[in-house]
C-alpha positions in Angstrom: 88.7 353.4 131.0 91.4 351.6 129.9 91.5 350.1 126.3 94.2 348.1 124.6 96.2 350.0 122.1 98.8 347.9 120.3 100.1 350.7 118.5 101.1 353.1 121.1 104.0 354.7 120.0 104.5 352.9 117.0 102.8 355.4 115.1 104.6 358.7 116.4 107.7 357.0 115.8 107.0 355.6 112.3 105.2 359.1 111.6 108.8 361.0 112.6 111.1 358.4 111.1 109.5 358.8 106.9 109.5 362.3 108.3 113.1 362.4 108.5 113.7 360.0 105.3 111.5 362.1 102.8 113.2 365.3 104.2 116.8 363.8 103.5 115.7 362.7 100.0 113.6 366.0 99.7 116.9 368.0 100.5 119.2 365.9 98.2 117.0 366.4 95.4 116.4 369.9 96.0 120.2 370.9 96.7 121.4 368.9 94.2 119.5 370.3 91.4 120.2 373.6 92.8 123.7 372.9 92.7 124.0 371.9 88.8 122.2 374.5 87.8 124.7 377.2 86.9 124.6 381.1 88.9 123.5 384.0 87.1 125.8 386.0 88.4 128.9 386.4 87.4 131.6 387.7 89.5 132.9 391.0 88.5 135.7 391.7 91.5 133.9 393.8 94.3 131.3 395.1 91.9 130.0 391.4 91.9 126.5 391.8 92.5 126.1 388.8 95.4 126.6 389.1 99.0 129.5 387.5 100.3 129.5 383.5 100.5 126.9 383.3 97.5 127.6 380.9 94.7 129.0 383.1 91.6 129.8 382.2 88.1 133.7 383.1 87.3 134.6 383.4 83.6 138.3 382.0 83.5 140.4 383.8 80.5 143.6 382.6 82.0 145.0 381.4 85.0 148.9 381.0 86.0 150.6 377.2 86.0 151.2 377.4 89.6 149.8 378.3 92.9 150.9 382.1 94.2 149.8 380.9 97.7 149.5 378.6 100.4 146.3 379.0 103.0 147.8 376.9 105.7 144.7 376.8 107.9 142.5 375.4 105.3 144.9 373.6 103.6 144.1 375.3 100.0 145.9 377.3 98.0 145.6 380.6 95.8 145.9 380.3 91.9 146.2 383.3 90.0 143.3 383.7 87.0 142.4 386.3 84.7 138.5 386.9 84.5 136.5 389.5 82.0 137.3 393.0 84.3 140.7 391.8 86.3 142.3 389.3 87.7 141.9 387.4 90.8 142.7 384.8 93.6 141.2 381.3 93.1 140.9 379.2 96.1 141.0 375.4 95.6 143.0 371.6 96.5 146.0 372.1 94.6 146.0 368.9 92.8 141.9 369.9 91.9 141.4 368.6 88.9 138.9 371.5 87.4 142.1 373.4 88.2 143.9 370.6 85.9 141.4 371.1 83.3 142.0 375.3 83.0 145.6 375.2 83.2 145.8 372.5 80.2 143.6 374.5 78.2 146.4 376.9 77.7 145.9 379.8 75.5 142.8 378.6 74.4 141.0 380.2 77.6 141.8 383.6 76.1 139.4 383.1 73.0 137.0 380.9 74.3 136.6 381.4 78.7 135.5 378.4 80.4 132.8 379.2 83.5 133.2 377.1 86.8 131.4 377.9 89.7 132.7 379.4 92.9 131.6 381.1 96.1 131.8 384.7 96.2 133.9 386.2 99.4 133.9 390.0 99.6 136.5 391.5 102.8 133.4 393.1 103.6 131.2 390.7 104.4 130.4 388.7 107.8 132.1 385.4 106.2 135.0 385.9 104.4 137.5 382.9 105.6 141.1 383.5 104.5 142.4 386.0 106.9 144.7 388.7 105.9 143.9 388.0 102.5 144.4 391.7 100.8 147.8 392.4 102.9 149.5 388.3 101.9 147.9 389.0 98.0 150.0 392.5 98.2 152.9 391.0 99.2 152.5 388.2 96.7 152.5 390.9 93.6 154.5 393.6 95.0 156.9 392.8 92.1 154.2 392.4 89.3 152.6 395.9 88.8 151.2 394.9 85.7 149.3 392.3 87.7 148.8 394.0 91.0 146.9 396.9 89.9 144.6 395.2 88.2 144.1 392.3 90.7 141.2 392.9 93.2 142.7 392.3 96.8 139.2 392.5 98.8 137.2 389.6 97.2 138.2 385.5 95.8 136.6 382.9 94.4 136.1 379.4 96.3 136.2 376.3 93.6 137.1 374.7 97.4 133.9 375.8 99.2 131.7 374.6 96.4 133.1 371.1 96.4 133.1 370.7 99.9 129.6 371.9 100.2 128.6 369.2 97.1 131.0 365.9 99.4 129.2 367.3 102.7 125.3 367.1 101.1 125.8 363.1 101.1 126.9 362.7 104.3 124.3 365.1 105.6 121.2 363.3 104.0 122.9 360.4 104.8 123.0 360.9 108.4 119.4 362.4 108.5 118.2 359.1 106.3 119.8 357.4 109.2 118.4 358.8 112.1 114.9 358.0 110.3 115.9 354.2 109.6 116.8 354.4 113.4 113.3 356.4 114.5 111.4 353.3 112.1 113.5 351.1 113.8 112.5 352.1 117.3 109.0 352.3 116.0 108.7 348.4 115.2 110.9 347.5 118.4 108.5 349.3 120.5 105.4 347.8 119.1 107.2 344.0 119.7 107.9 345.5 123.2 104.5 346.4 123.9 103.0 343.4 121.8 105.3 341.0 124.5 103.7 343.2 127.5 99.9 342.4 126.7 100.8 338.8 125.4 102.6 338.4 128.9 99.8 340.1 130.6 96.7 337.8 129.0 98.9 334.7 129.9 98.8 335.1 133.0 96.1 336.8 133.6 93.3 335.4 130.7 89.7 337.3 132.3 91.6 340.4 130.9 92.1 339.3 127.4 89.7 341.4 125.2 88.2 344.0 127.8 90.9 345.5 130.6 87.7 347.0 132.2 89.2 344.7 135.5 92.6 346.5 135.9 90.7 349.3 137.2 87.7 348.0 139.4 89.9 344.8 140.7 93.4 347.0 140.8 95.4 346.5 144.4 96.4 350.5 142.9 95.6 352.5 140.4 96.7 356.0 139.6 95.7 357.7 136.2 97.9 360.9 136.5 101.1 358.9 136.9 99.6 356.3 134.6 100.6 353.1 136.8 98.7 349.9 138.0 99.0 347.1 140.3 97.0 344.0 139.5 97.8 340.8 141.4 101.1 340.2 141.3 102.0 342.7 138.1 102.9 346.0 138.0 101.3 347.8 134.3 102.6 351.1 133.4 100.6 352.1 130.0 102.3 355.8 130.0 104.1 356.4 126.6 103.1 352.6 125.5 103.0 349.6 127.6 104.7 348.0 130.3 104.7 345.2 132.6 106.6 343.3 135.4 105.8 340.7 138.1 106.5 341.7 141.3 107.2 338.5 142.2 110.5 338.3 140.6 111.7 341.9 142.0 113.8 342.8 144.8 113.8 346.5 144.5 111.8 349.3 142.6 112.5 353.2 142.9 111.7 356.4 141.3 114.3 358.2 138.8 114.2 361.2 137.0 116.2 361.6 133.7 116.7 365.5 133.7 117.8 367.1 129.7 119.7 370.1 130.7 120.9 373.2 128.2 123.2 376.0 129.2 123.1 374.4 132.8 119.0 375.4 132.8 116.1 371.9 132.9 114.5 371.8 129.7 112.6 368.8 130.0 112.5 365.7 132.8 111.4 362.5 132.7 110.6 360.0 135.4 110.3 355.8 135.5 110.4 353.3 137.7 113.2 351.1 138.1 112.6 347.8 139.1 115.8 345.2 139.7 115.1 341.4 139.6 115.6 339.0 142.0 117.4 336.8 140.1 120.0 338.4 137.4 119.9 342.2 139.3 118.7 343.5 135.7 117.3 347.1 135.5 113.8 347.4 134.1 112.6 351.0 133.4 109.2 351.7 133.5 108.0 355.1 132.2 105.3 356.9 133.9 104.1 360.2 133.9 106.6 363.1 135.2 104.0 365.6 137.3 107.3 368.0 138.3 108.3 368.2 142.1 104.7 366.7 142.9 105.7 363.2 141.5 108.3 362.0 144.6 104.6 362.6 147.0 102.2 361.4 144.7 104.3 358.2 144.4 103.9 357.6 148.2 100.8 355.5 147.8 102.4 353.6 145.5 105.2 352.1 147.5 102.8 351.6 150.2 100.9 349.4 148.5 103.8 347.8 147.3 105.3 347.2 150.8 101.8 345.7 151.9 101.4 343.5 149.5 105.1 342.7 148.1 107.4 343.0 151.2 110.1 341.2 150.3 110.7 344.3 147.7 112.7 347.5 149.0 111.5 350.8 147.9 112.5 354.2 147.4 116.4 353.7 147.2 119.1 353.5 144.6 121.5 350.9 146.4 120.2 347.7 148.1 121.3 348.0 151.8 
């Protein structure tokens, strides 16, 4: 029995569109507290006790006026600072103005450290970026032993990595914000599409309007798998909301399949009926239910009926002849 349902679809995109806003504002929140909130840990050289890529506290005692190093690939560069145990190679922008910040505090660091935080890279881990980090720092303080032997060669400190993960959060709450604005957007355009279809359908056809009892037991077809009628003149596809056409002003109608494809392997198909008008050639996609390789046969009644009743129309081919 078929009943009208306004709101078909509307719903399940409205539903997944605040889904996607309150996550985006969920995972600012959440991330951003996180990231203001200062690490524990502090890093101690490769007896920091973090695994490698984890946000560290690094106590700055001193740090050198200049850059020792350029990291070409990621466009950073190494400063040279002196933490509680050591020294060691800080990765940031060279014009960074936390860097700024250290390097005008002068002597002062040595009596009172300032803490920034910084990603932790140990040589040992899965995810340490700067490569051939331990044999360039060597070469860098070949000539300052007092430096070098106290400087630890397998692990750095990101002030970079931090910042870019804090620019990137925006943009990536942003975009999932978005895509929910969009899903809420499709939501209301498919309820005025399917509001139009069952305004169009009780114009012309008023008996209907308020019971649609008489698309089934007066239907020229009717097939509930594929979720498709024929009444009079229109065709009515209420699979996945709700559509409808007059035949009367179409010159052509065929099935397509939309085929989603990963690593070369079908994940998921979809199938609709495309019907061109007479009059401007436009495409009109109908949806109706995909039933795998059994759709193309189960169709076949369909585009009888259609060539009985509608002959003027062509059926079953992509090009006009």
């Amino acid at each position: 029995m078929l009943k009208e349902k306004r709101n078909k679809g509307f719903v399940l995109y409205l539903v997944l569109g605040f889904c996607f806003i309150i996550g985006a504002l969920g995972a600012f929140l959440l991330i951003s507290q996180a990231n203001n909130q200062e690490p524990s840990v502090v890093y101690r050289g490769e007896s920091t006790n973090a695994s490698s890529g984890n946000r560290v506290s690094l106590e700055v005692y001193d740090i050198y006026s200049k850059p020792i190093a350029d990291i070409k690939g990621r466009k950073t560069v190494i400063w040279l600072v002196n933490y509680k145990n050591g020294y060691a190679g800080l990765e940031s922008k060279e014009n960074d103005k936390d860097v700024a910040k250290l390097i005008n505090a002068g002597d002062s660091l040595k009596d009172h450290p300032k803490r920034i935080t910084v990603k932790y890279y140990n040589a040992h881990g899965s995810n340490f970026k700067i490569r051939n980090y331990s044999g360039a720092m060597t070469g860098v303080l070949r000539t300052s032993p007092d430096i070098s032997k106290y400087f630890s060669y397998y692990t750095y400190a990101s002030l970079q990595d931090v910042k870019s993960d804090r620019a990137s959060l925006p943009i990536v709450c942003s975009i999932l914000g978005g895509i929910g604005l969009l899903f809420v957007a499709i939501a209301f355009f498919v309820r005025y599409k399917v509001n139009k279809a069952y305004d169009e359908l009780y114009a012309a056809y008023p008996e209907l309007n308020g019971s649609l009892d008489l698309l089934q037991s007066d239907a020229l077809y009717h097939d509930d798998n594929l979720k498709i009628v024929i009444y009079k003149d229109h065709l009515i596809s209420y699979f996945r909301g709700f559509a409808v056409i007059n035949l009367q002003q179409i010159e052509q109608i065929y099935h397509r399949i939309v085929k989603t494809k990963r690593f070369f392997i079908t994940i998921n198909q979809q199938s609709f009926l495309v019907a061109v008008r007479a009059d401007n050639k436009k495409k009109v996609n109908l949806p109706i239910r995909n039933r795998g390789k059994k759709t193309d046969s189960e169709l076949q009644p369909f585009f009888t009926t259609v060539q009985e009743h509608f002959p003027n129309i062509k059926v079953g081919y992509d090009k006009l002849f």
